[in-house]
C-alpha positions as CSV (number, residue, x, y, z in Angstrom):
1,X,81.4,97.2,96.5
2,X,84.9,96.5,95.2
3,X,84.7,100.2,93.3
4,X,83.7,102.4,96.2
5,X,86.4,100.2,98.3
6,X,88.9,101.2,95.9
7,X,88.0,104.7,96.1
8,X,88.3,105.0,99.8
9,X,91.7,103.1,99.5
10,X,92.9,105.8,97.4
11,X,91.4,108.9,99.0
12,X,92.6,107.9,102.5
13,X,95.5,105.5,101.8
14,X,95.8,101.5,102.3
15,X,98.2,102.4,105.5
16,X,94.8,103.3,107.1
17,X,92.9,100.0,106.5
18,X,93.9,96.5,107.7
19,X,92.4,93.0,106.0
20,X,91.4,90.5,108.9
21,X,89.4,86.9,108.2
22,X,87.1,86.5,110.5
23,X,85.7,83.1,110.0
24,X,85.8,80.6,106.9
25,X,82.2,79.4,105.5
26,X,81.1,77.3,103.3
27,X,79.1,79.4,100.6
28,X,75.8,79.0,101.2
29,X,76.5,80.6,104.8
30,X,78.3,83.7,103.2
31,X,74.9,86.1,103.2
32,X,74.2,84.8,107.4
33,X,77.7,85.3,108.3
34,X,77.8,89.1,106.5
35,X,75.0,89.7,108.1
36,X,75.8,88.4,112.0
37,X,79.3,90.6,111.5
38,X,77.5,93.6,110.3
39,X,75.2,93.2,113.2
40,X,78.4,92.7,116.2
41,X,80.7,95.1,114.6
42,X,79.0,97.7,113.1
43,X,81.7,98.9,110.8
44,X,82.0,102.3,109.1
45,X,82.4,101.5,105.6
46,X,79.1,98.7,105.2
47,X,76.0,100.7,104.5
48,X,74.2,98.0,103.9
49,X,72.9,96.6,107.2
50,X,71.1,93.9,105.9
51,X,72.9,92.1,103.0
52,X,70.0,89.7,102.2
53,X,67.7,92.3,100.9
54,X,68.9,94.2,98.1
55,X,70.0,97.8,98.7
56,X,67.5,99.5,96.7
57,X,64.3,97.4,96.6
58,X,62.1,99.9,96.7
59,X,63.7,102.9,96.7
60,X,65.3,105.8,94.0
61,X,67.6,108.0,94.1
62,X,66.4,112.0,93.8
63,X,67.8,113.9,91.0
64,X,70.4,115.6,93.5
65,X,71.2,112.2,94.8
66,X,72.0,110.8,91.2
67,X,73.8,114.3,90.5
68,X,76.4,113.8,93.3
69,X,76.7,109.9,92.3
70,X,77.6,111.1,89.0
71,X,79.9,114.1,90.3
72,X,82.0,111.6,92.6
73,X,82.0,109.0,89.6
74,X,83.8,111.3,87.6
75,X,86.5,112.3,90.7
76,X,88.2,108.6,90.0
């Protein structure tokens, strides 16, 4: 995550993005909490709308999927 949030930092500038805590957890919560945010706020950047499950459990990219990962990789 920290990559692709560097990336959109740089394409769109950090005057366009603001850094808010929402709630301190202890750790173990971290995983429920991500999740109950995702769920209320529904923010633009978080593909991931279920941060217990891994993002690709079973699923693969296509070879024009892993093409344009590799084309935008090479962008930065």
């Amino acid at each position: 995550m920290y990559v692709c949030l560097c990336r959109v930092l740089l394409l769109h500038g950090y005057s366009k993005f603001s850094l808010t805590i929402l709630e301190y957890c202890e750790v173990a919560q971290l995983l429920s909490k991500d999740k109950y945010y995702i769920d209320i706020l529904q923010p633009e950047y978080n593909i991931i709308q279920d941060p217990t499950v891994p993002p690709m459990l079973g699923r693969t990219h296509s070879d024009k999927s892993r093409e344009q990962i590799t084309t935008s990789l090479k962008k930065y």
